[in-house]
C-alpha positions, -999 to 999 in steps of 0.1 A, spaced: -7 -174 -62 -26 -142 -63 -5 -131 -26 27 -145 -47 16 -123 -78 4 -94 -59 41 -95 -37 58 -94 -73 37 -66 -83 48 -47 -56 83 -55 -62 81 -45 -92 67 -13 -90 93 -5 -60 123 -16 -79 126 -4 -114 140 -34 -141 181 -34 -142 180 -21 -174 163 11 -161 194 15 -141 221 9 -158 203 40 -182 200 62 -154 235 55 -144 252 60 -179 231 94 -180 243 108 -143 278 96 -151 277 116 -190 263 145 -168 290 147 -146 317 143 -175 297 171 -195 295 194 -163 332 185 -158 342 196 -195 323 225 -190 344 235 -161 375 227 -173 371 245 -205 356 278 -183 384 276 -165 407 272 -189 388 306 -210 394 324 -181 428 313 -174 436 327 -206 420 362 -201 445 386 -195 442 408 -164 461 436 -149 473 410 -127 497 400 -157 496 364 -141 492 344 -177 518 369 -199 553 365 -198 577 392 -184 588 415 -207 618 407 -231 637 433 -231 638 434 -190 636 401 -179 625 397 -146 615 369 -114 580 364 -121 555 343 -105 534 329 -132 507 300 -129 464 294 -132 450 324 -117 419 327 -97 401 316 -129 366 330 -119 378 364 -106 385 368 -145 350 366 -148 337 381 -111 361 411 -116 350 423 -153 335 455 -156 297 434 -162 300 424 -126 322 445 -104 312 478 -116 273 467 -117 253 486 -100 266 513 -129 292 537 -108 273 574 -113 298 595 -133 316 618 -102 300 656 -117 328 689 -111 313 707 -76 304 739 -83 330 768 -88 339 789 -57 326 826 -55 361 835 -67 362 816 -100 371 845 -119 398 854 -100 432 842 -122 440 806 -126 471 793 -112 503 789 -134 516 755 -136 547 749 -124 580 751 -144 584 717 -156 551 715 -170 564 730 -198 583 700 -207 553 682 -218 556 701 -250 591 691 -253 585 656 -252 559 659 -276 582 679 -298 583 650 -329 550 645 -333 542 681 -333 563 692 -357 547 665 -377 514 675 -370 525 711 -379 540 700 -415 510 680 -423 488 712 -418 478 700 -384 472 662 -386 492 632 -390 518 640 -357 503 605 -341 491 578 -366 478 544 -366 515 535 -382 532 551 -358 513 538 -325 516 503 -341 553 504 -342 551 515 -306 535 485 -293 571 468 -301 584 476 -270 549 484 -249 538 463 -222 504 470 -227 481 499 -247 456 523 -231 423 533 -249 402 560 -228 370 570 -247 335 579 -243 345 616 -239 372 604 -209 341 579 -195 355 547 -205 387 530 -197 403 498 -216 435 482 -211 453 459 -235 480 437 -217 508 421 -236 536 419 -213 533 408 -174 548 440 -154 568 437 -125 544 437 -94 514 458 -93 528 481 -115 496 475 -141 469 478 -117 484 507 -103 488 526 -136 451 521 -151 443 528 -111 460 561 -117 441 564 -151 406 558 -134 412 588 -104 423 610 -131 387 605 -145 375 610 -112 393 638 -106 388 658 -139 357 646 -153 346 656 -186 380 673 -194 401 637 -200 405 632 -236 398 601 -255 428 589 -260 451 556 -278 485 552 -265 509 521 -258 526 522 -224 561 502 -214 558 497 -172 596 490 -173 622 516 -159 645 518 -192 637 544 -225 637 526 -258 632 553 -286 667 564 -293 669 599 -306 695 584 -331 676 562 -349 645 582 -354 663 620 -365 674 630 -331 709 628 -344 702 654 -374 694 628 -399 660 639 -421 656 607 -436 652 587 -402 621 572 -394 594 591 -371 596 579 -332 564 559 -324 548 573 -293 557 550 -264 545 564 -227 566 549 -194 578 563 -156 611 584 -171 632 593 -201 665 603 -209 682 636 -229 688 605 -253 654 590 -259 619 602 -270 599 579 -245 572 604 -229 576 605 -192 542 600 -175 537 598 -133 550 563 -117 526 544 -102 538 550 -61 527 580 -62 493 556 -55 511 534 -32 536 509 -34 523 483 -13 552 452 -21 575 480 -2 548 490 22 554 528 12 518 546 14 502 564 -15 521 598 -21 498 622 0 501 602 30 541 593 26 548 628 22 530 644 56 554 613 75 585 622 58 580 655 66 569 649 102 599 626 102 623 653 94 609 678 120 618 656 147 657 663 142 668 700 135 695 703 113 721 715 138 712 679 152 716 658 121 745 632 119 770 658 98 777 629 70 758 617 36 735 590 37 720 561 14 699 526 23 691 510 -9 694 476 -29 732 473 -48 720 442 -60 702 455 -92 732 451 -117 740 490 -113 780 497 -116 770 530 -98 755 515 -68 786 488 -63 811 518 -71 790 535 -40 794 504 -16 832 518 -15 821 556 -3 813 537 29 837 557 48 827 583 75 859 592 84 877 590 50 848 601 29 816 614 50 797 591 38 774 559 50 763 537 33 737 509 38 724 478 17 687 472 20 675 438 17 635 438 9 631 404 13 643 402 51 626 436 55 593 422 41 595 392 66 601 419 94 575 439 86 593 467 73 599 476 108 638 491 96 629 507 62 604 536 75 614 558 50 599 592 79 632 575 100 653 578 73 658 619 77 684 620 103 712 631 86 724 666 69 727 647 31 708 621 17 724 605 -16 702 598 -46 719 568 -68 703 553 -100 698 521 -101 693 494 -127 678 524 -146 654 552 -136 648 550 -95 615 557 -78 631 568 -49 642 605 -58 614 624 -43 616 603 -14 650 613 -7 643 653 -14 611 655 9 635 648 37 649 683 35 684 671 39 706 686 10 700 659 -21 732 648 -33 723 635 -70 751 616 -83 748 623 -119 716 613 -129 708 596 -165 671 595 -160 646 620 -159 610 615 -144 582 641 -151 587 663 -121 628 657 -118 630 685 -149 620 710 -118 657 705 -100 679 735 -104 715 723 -94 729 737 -62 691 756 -58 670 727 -48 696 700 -48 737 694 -51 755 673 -80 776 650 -80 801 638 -103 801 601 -113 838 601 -118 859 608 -88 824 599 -66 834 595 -32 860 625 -37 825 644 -49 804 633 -18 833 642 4 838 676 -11 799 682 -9 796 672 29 824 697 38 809 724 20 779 718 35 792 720 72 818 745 64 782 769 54 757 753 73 730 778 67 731 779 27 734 739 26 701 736 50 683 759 23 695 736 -3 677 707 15 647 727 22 640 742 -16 641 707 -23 615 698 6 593 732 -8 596 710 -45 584 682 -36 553 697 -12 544 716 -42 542 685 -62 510 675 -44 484 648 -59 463 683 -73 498 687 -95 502 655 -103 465 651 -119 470 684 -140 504 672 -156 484 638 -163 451 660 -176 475 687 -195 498 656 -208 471 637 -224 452 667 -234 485 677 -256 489 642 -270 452 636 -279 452 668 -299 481 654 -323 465 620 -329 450 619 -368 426 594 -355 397 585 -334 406 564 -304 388 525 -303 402 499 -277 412 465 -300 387 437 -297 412 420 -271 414 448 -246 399 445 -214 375 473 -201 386 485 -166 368 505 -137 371 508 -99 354 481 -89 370 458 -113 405 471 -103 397 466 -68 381 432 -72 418 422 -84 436 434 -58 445 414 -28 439 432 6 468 451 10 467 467 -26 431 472 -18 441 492 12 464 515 -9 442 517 -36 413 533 -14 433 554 5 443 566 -29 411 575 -47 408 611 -61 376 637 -58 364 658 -80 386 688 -84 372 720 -66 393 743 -94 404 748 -126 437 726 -135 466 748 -139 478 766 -169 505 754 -185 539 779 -191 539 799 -218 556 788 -250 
């Protein structure tokens, strides 16, 4: 008996009662389905926090667009925010000391600077009625965010940068942009104003002059303040720099500084005298542009000295963009510059060739296009009669070889003086203008997003990452420009 009692004694202390169990069992199984409502409800927060990425926001509805939606990487949300990526804190990037020279005179900004004051133009003349407030309210940077992809807050005396997204853009057009934003920072700290603006990443102007007094009418409602890549002599959108000109890595083309020295280097290899004697263009028709189809028909060398070439950037992605080298692309005495859906990034590709520029009417203006002088730094052509127009160019061209080469190469000198240094002043002296009309103090909404380096680069995948780097500003060594006299 006592062996038989002292066996049960041990069984029970080695085996707990069933009922012990079946407790322990309920609780590990409520655990997992509390852990497991935990995770999904993390990952749905963070599927819902809006990135630069644009992967939860639908494309914008006024330019529809192919967009590849679905969860993101739901705990990059949280890995890339500025609490994470940018901890340890960055150190703010301090100006290097002025050179011996400083007070030697500062540079003059180039010519088209001076359109920054035209864009502006509404707002101050509302600023100057109002005794020097009200140009940029609240009101009016509300109605803007109609037609804005997202809005940009920059305070902290320039320090801090937050992003707003309400619209996916197409690509990496967002990163890019607030990436652009950040190396300004970099690049001119403590002179960046604190700024509130709204920003459309799409390639077509919204603000008609008509409807907001542009057509004469002084009871038309003030133009809200909307910032995007271009504008038009019919629209008030402000023109700021396109995002390539930090790399456009769907297309492979390499931030601005670096595409520029192999363009150029491309168009050494062939002297002039060498170049195929006919106009050129490689691009996408497919963009529903009646000017691009209308071109398709200039292909002619014989009929109209002209050849033309349809680009297709999915077969040259899978290829490796081994036949879209734009530094290949300068082999021939003109280059045609078409328009596309709307405003084209591809213009000061096609001028740094040094190959006379034939611009077949062009609708759009970006920021630095205001710097073209026709038959200076670039020759036009007509939209009506085109292919007579490109004909009538290329024969002029080869009938006075020597003032059609300087044509090309004025444009080349444009576009070599419109180096990344040029670039940041226009941004500095752009915002710098705008921020002095606002009426009140920048704040980024509760639902913006704040956005550094190291979050933007925790984002990116490896080949934006690539650009990104190779794209990052220092501090400037000199005073920006001054900007053109009034």
């Amino acid at each position: 008996m006592g062996t038989a009692e002292g066996g049960g004694r041990g069984r029970g202390a080695r085996y707990p009662p069933l009922s012990a169990l079946v407790v322990s069992a309920i609780a590990a199984f409520s655990a997992v389905i509390v852990l497991a409502v935990v995770h999904s409800a993390y990952d749905d927060a963070m599927s819902r926090t809006r990135t630069l990425l644009g992967h939860n926001l639908e494309p914008t509805p006024w330019h529809p667009f192919p967009h590849a939606k679905g969860r993101p990487p739901a705990r990059a949300a949280l890995r890339c925010a500025p609490t994470v990526a940018c901890l340890p804190p960055l150190s703010r990037p301090q100006p290097p000391p002025l050179p011996a020279n400083a007070s030697s005179p500062r540079r003059q900004c180039p010519s088209y600077f001076g359109a920054i004051r035209r864009d502006l133009e509404p707002w101050r003349r509302r600023a100057a009625a109002s005794g020097g407030g009200g140009g940029v309210t609240r009101e009016l940077l509300d109605a803007a965010r109609r037609r804005a992809s997202m809005r940009v807050t920059i305070t902290g005396g320039g320090t801090r940068l937050h992003v707003d997204m309400y619209y996916a853009c197409v690509q990496s057009r967002a990163l890019f942009t607030a990436w652009s934003l950040l190396q300004l920072m970099r690049r001119h700290p403590g002179r960046v104003p604190d700024v509130d603006l709204m920003f459309d990443c799409m390639d077509r102007p919204a603000v008609n002059r008509t409807e907001h007094g542009g057509g004469g009418d002084p009871a038309a409602p003030p133009p809200p303040p909307l910032f995007r890549y271009c504008t038009t002599r019919d629209h008030f959108d402000i023109p700021f720099p396109d995002w390539s000109f930090w790399g456009w890595p769907e297309t492979n083309i390499e931030p601005w500084s670096r595409e520029f020295k192999s363009i150029k280097l491309g168009a050494k290899a062939t002297r002039w005298v060498d170049r195929v004697p006919t106009a050129y263009w490689k691009g996408n028709p497919d963009v529903a542009s009646p000017l691009r189809e209308a071109l398709l028909g200039c292909n002619d060398t014989a009929l109209w000295r002209a050849e033309i070439m349809r680009q297709n950037w999915t077969d040259e992605a899978k290829a490796g963009y081994q036949h879209s080298k734009l530094s290949s692309q300068c082999t021939h005495r003109y280059k045609i510059y078409a328009e596309g859906f709307a405003w084209s990034v591809s213009l000061k590709y096609i001028l740094s060739c040094g190959s006379m520029a034939l611009l077949i009417d062009p609708q759009y203006e970006d920021f630095f296009s205001r710097g073209l002088e026709p038959r200076v730094n670039y020759w036009p052509v007509g939209r009506v009669g085109m292919c007579e127009s490109i004909r009538d160019a290329v024969d002029w061209g080869n009938a006075n070889p020597a003032e059609a080469e300087r044509v090309g190469r004025r444009g080349q000198r444009l576009m070599q003086d419109l180096s990344m240094p040029a670039v940041y002043d226009y941004m500095l002296h752009l915002l710098t203008e705008y921020a002095a009309l606002m009426d009140f103090s920048p704040a980024p909404p509760p639902t913006a997003q704040e956005v550094c380096e190291g979050s933007v680069l925790c984002l990116a995948d490896d080949k934006q990452r690539r650009f990104l780097e190779a794209s990052a500003a220092e501090p400037a060594v000199d005073e920006p420009c001054v900007m053109p006299p009034e």
